[in-house]
Backbone as JSON, one array per atom type, in Angstrom:
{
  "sequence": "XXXXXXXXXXXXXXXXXXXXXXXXXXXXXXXXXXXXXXXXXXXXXXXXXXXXX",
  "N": [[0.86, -1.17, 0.0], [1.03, 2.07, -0.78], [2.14, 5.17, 0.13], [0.69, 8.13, 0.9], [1.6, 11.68, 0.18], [0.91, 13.93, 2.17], [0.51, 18.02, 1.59], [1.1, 20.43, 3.99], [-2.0, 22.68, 4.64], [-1.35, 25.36, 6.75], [0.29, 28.0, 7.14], [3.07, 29.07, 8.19], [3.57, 31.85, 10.89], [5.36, 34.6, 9.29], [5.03, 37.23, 9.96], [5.88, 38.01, 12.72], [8.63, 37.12, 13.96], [10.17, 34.32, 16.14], [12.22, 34.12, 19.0], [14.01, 31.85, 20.79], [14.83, 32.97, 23.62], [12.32, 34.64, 24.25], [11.15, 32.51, 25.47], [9.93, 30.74, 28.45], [12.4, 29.59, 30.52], [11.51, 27.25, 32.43], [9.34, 27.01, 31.97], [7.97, 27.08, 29.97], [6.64, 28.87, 28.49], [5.25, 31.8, 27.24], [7.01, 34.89, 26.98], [6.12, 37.97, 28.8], [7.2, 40.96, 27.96], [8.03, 43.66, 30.29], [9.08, 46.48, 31.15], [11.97, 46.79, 32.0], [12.23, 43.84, 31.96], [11.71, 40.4, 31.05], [9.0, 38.73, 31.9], [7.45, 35.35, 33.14], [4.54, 34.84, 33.14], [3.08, 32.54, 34.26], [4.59, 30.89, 36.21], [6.48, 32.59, 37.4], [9.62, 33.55, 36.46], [11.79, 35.29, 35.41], [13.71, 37.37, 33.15], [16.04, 40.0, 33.48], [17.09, 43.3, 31.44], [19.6, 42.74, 31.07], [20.56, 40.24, 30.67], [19.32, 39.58, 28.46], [20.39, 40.48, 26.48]],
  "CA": [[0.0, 0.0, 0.0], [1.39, 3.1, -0.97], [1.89, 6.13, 1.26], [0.22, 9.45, 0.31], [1.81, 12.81, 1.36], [0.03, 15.5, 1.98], [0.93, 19.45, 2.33], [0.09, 21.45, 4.99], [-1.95, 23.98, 4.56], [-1.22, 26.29, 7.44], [1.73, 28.43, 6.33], [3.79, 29.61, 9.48], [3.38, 33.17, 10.37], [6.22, 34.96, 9.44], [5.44, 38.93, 10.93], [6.72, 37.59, 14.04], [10.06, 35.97, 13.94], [9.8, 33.83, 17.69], [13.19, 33.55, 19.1], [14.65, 31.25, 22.28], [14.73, 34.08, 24.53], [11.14, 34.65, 24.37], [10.28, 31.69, 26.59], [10.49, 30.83, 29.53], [13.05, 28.23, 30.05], [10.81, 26.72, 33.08], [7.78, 25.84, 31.73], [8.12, 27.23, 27.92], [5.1, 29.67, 28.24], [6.05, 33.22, 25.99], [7.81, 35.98, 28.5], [5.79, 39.25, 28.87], [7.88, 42.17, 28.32], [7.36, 44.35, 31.74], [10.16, 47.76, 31.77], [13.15, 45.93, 31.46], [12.14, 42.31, 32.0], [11.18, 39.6, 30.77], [8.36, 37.99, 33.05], [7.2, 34.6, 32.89], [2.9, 35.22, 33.77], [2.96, 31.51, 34.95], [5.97, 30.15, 37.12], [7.44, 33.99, 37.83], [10.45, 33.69, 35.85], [12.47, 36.51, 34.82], [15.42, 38.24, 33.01], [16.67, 41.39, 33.34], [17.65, 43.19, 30.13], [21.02, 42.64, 30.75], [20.11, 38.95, 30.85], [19.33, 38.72, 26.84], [21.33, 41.55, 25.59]],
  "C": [[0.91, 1.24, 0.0], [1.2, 4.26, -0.42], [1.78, 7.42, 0.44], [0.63, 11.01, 0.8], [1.09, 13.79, 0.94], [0.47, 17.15, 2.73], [0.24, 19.67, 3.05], [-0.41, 22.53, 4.63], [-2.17, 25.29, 4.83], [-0.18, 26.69, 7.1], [1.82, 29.4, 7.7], [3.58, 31.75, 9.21], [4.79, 33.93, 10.39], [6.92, 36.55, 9.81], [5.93, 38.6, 11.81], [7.56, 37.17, 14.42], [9.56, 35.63, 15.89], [11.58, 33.58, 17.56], [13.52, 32.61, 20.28], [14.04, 31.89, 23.59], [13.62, 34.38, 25.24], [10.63, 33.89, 25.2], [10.66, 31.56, 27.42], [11.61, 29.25, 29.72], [12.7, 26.92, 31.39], [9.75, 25.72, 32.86], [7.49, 26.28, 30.12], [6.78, 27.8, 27.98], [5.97, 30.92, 28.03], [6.24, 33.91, 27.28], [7.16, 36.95, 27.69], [6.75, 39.82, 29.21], [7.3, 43.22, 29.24], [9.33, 45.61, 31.92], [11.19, 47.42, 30.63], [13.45, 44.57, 31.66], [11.87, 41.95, 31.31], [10.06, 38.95, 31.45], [7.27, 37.19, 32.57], [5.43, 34.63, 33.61], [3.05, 33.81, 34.76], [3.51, 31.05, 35.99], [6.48, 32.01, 37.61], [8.85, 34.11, 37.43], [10.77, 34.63, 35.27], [13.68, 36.78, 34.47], [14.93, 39.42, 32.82], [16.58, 41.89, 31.69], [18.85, 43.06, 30.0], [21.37, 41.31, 30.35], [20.11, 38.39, 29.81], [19.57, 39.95, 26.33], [22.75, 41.16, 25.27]]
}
């Protein structure tokens, strides 16, 4: 039986580049920018901006 591929066809969004940084490296939920933090809404995780500069 012969296997059928099929495209996707959701096409990534690309206004937003997502980088690393952005999450939290706890629980991987996106970091609200707050001043000069980073802050994780969920767990309370934070950098500085010196942190990812």
């Amino acid at each position: 039986m012969p296997y059928e591929t099929q495209q996707c066809e959701v096409e990534p969004d690309v206004s937003a580049p997502e980088f690393p940084v952005q999450f939290c490296p706890v629980c991987s939920l996106w970091l609200e920018p707050r001043r000069c933090k980073m802050i994780c809404p969920q767990c309370g995780y934070f950098m500085s901006c010196s942190d990812y500069e």
